[in-house]
VMD Tcl script that draws the C-alpha trace (Angstrom):
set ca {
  {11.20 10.94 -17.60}
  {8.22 10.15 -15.32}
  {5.11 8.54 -15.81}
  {2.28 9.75 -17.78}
  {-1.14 9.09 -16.77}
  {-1.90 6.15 -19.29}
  {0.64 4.26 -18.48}
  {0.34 4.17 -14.57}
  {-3.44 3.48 -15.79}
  {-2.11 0.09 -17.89}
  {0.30 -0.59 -14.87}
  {-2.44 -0.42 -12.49}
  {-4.57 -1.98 -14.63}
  {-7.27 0.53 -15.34}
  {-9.08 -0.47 -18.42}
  {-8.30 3.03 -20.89}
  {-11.31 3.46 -23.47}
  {-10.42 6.25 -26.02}
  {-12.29 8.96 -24.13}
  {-10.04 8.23 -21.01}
  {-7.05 7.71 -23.38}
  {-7.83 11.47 -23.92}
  {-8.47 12.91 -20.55}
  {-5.07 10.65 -19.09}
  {-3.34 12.31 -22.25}
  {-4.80 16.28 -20.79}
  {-3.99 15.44 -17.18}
  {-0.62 14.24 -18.17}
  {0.62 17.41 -20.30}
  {-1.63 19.92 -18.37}
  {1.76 21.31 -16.54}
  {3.98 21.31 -19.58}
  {1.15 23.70 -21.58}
  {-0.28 25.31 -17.73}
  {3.10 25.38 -15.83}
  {3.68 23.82 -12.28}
  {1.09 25.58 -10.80}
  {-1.67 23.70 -12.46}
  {-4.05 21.69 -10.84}
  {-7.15 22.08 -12.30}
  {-10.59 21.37 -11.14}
  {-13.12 18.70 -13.30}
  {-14.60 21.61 -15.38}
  {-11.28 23.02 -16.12}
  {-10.55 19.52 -17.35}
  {-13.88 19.04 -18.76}
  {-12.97 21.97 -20.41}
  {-9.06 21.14 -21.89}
  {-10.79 17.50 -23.25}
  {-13.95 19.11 -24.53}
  {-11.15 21.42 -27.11}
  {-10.07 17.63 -28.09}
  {-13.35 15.70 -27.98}
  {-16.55 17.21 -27.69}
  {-18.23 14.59 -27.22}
  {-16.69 13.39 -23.98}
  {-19.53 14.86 -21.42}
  {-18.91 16.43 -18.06}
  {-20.04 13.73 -16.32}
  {-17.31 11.15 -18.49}
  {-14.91 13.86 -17.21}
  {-15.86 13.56 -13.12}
  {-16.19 9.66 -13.28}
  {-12.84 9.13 -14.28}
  {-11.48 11.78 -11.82}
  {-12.71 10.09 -9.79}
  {-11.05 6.22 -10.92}
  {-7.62 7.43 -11.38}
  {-7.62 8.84 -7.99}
  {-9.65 5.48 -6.17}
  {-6.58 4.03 -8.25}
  {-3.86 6.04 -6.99}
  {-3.20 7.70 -9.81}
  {-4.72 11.11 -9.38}
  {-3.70 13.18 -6.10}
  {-6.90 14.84 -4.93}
  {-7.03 18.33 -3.15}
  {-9.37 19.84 -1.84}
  {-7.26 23.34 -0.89}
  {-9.91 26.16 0.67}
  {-12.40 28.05 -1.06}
  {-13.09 26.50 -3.86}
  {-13.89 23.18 -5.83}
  {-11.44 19.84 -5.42}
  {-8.88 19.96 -7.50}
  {-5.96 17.62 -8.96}
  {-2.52 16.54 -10.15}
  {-0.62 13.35 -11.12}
  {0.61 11.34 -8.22}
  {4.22 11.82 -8.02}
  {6.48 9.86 -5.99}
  {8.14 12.71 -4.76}
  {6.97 14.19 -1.37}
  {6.13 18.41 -1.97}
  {3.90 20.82 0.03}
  {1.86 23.48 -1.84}
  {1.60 27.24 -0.83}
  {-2.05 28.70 -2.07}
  {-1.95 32.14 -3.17}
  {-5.85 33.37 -1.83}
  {-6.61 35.78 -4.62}
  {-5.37 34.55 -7.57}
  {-5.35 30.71 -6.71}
  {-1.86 29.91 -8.26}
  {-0.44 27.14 -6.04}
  {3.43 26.68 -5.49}
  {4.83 23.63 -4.69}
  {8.13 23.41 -2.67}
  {10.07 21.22 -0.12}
  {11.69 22.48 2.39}
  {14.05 20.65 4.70}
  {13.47 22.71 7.35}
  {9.88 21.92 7.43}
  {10.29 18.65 7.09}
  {12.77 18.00 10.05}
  {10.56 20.23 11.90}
  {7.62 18.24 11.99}
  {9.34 14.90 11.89}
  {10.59 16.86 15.88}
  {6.80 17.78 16.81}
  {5.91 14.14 16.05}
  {8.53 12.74 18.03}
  {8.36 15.76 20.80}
  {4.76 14.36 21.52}
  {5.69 10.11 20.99}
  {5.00 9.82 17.51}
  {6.51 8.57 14.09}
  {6.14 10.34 11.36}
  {4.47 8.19 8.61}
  {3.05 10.83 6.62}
  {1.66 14.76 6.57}
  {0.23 17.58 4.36}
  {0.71 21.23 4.25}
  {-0.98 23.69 2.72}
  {-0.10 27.40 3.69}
  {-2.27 30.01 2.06}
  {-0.90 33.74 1.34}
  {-1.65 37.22 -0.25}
  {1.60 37.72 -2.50}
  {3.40 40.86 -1.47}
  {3.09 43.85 -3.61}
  {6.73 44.51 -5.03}
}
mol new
graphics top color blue
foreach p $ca { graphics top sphere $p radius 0.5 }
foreach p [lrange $ca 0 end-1] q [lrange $ca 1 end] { graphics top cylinder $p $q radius 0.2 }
display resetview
């Protein structure tokens, strides 16, 4: 079972008051009730905690975004076109493909990739300590 949000916070030692009890609680279940694809932007959060407690503001929301992921709790991207959005940190290495028009992201590894680039980086000297891909598509019409 992995991690939720609350307790990497405790392990990390990220003091949790009860309104980020709520939005680590949110972030944590948000791809159980949203599926994989979700990784939702601070209003869509704002949004998901507000249904909980309304009286957790906006700005509650985008502060403690923003200390889970100086924490290393909260993966941050900022994928094109639109606002930064967000998931757990995982331990788990994935890539993420970006469909343009509707904005559903896929994750996926894919050995192939990976052994690829590990080649480029050593083709041109390098080791490969670490990389990110994003590919961004148009689903085909079936």
């Amino acid at each position: 079972m992995s991690e939720t949000i609350e307790q990497k916070c405790l392990a990390k030692g990220v003091k949790l008051t009860d309104q980020r009890k709520v939005i680590a609680k949110v972030i944590s279940e948000s791809k159980e009730a949203y599926g994989e694809s979700d990784h939702p932007d601070v209003d869509e959060l704002y949004n998901r905690v507000s249904k909980i407690d309304s009286k957790i503001s906006i700005a509650t929301v985008y502060r403690t975004v923003k200390l889970f992921e100086e924490a290393g709790i909260l993966a941050k991207h900022d994928f094109k076109g639109g606002k930064a959005r967000y998931e757990a940190m995982i331990e788990s290495h994935h890539d993420h493909l970006i469909d343009v028009k509707t904005g559903e992201i896929i994750e996926f590894v894919d050995e192939d990739i990976e052994k690829l680039q590990k080649k480029v980086a050593e083709k041109y000297g390098y080791t490969l300590v670490d990389h990110k891909l994003e590919l961004y598509g148009v689903k085909k019409k079936s």
